[in-house]
C-alpha positions as CSV (number, residue, x, y, z in Angstrom):
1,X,-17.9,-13.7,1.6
2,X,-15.6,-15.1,-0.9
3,X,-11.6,-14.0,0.3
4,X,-9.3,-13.9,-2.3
5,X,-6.7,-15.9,-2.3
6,X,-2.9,-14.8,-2.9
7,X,-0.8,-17.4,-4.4
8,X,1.9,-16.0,-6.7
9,X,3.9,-12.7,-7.6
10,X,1.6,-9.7,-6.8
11,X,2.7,-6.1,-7.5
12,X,2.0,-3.8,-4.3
13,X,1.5,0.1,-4.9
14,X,2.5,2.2,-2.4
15,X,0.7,5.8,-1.7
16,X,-0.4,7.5,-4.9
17,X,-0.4,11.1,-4.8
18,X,-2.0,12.1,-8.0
19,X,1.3,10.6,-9.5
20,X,-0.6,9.5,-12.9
21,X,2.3,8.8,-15.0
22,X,4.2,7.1,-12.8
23,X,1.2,5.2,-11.6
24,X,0.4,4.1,-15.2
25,X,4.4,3.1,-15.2
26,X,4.3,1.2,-12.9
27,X,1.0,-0.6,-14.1
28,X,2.6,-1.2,-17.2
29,X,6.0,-2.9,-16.0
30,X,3.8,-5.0,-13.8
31,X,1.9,-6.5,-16.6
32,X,4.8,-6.8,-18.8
33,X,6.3,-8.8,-16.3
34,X,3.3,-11.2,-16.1
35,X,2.0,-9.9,-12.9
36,X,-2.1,-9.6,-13.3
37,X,-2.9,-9.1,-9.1
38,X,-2.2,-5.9,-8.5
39,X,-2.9,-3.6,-4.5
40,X,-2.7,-0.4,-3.9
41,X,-2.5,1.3,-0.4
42,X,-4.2,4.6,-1.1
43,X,-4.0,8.2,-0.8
44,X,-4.6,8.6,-4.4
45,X,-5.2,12.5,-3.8
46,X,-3.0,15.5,-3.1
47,X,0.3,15.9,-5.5
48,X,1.6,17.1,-8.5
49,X,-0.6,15.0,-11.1
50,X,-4.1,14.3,-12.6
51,X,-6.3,12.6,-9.5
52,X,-9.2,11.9,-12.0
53,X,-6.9,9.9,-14.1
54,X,-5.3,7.5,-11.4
55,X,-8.7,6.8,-10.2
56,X,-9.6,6.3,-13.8
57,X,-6.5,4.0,-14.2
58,X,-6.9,2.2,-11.1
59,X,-10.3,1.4,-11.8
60,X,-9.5,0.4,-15.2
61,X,-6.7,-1.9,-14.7
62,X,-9.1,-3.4,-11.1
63,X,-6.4,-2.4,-9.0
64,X,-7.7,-3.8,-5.4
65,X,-7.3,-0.1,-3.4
66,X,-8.2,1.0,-0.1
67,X,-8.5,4.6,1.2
68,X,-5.6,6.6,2.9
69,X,-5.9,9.6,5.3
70,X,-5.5,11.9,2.0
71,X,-9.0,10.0,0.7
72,X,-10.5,11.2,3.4
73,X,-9.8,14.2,3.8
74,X,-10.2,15.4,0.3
75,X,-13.8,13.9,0.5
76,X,-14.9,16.1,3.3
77,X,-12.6,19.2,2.1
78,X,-10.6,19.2,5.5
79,X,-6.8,19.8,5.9
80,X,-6.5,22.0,2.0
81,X,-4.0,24.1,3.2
82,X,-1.5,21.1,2.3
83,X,1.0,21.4,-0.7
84,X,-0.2,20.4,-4.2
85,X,-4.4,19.7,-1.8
86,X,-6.7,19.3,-4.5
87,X,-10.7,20.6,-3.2
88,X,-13.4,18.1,-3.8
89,X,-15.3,20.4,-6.7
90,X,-12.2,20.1,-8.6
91,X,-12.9,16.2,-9.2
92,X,-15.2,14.8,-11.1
93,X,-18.2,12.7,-9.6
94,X,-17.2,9.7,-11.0
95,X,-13.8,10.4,-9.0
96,X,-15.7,10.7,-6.0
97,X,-17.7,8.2,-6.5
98,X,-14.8,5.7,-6.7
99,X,-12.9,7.4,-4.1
100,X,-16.4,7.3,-1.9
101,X,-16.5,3.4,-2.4
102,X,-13.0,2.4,-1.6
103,X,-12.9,0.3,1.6
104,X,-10.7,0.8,4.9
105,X,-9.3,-2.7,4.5
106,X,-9.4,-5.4,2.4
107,X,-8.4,-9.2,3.6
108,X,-6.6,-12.2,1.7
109,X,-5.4,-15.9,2.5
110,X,-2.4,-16.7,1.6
111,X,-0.2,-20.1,2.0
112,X,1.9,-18.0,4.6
113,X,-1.6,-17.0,6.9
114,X,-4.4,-14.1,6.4
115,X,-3.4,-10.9,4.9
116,X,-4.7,-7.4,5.4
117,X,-4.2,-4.7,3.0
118,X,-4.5,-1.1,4.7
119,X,-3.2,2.1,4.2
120,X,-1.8,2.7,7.8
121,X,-2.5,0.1,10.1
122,X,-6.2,-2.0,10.4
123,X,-8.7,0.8,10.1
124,X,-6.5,3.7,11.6
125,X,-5.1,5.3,8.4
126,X,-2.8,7.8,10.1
127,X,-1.2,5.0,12.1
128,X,2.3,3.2,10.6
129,X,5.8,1.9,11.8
130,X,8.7,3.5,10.0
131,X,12.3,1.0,9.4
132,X,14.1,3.2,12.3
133,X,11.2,2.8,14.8
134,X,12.4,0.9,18.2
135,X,11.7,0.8,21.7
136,X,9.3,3.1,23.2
137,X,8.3,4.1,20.0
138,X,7.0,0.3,18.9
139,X,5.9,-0.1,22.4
140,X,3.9,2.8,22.2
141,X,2.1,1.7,18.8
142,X,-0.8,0.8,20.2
143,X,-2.3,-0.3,16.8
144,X,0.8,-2.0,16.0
145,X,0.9,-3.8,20.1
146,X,-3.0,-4.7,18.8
147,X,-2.4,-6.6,15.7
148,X,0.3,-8.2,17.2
149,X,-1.5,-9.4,20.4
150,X,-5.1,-10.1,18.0
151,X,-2.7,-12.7,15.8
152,X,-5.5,-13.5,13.3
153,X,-3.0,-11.6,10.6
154,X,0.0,-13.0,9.3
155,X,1.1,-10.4,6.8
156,X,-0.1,-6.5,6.2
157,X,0.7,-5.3,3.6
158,X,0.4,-0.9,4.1
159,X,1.8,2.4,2.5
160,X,1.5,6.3,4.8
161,X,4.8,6.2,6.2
162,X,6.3,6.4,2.1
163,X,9.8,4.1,3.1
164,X,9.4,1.0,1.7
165,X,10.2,-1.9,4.3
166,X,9.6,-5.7,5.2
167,X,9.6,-5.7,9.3
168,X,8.6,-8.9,11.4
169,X,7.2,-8.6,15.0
170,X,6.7,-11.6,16.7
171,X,4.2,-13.6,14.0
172,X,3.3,-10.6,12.4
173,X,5.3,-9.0,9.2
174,X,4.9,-5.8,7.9
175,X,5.5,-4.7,4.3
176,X,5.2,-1.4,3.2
177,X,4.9,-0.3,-0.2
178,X,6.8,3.2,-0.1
179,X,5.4,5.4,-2.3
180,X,4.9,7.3,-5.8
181,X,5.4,10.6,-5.2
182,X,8.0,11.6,-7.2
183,X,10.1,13.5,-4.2
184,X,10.3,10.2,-2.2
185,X,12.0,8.1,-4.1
186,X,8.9,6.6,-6.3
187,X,8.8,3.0,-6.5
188,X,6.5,-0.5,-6.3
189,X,6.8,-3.8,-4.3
190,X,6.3,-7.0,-5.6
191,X,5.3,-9.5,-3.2
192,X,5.9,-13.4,-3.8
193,X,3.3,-15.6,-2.3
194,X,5.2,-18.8,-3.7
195,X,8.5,-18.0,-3.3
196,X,8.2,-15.2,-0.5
197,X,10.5,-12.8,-1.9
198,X,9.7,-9.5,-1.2
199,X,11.5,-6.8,-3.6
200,X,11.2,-2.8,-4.2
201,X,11.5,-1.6,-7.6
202,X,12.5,1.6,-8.5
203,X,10.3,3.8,-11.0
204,X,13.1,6.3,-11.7
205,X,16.3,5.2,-13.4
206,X,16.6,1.6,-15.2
207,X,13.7,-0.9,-15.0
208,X,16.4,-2.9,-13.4
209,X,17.1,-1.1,-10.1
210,X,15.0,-2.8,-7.5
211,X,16.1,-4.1,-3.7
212,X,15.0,-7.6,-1.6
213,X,13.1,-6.2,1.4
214,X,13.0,-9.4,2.7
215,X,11.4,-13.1,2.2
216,X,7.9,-14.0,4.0
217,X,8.2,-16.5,6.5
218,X,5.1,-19.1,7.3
219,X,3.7,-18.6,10.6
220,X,4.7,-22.5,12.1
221,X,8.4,-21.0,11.8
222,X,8.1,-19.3,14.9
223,X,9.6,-15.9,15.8
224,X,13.0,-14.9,14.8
């Protein structure tokens, strides 16, 4: 299997949430700015928005997009009662056929090590690390402990917990995307794999309003 390899400025979308417009927003200022590789972390159902149309757009601008916990539920109508739930016979098939076909996980190389794009964390999409998790609460992580310990990834990139981050554990770094929905402060990541800047953009306000998250660091640089 040929693994795609990430060597300059990617844009990273963070959890969807039927958020159409701002998703086709944010599409647009990546291209403008010359990005063409663009991730998404999923859960592209359940908000205030048209979920036919971001799959429509994410298909149409080959968005690389993997499935969140909202996915999966929609698909086998479980957990509706949620605000702004949408029920499977309210999409149309080609919606659930994209949705149906949308993998767990998808891998990269990159110059700083392999990198695994996810929703939560690996396959477990309700799993995540939040910027004020500590102690017991990292310790307890057991899919967190389990990347760390497999050390086969250098970087995930993930979405669920909606707060955009970088975090580094050990020879592992984490870099969430945040979010869309438009209650959570919507916003993209764009992820430098020459540079290793890592910066958050904002969607609402001035195309200017963004914040470094961090910079990658190459795996021979040991632990901070």
């Amino acid at each position: 299997m040929t693994v795609t390899i990430l060597e300059n400025r990617i844009g990273l979308i963070g959890d969807v949430h039927a958020e159409d417009a701002l998703l086709s927003e944010a599409i647009r200022r990546l291209a403008d700015a010359g990005i063409e590789t663009i991730l998404c972390t999923g859960d592209i159902a359940d908000g205030p928005g048209d979920v036919d149309r971001a799959c429509e757009l994410l298909a149409a601008h080959h968005v690389l997009t993997v499935s969140g916990n909202h996915d999966r539920w929609v698909l086998t109508d479980s957990v509706r009662n949620l605000p702004d739930a949408v029920r499977r016979d309210e999409l149309a098939s080609k919606t659930l056929a994209y949705m149906r076909a949308l993998p767990r996980t998808r891998e990269f190389s990159s110059r700083f090590g392999r990198v695994l794009l996810c929703h939560g964390l690996g396959t477990n999409d309700m799993a995540g690390v939040s910027p004020d998790d500590f102690g017991y609460a990292l310790e307890s992580n057991l899919e967190l402990q389990r990347l760390m310990l497999d050390g086969e990834v250098s970087i995930v990139l993930n979405g669920h917990t909606h707060k955009p981050m970088l975090r580094r554990f050990g020879q592992l770094t984490i870099v969430n995307a945040g979010t869309l929905f438009r209650k959570h402060n919507p916003g993209y990541v764009v992820v430098d794999f020459s540079a290793g800047d890592v910066v958050w953009h904002a969607l609402e306000g001035s195309a200017a309003d963004q914040r470094a998250l961090g910079c990658l660091r190459a795996r021979d640089r040991g632990a901070e």
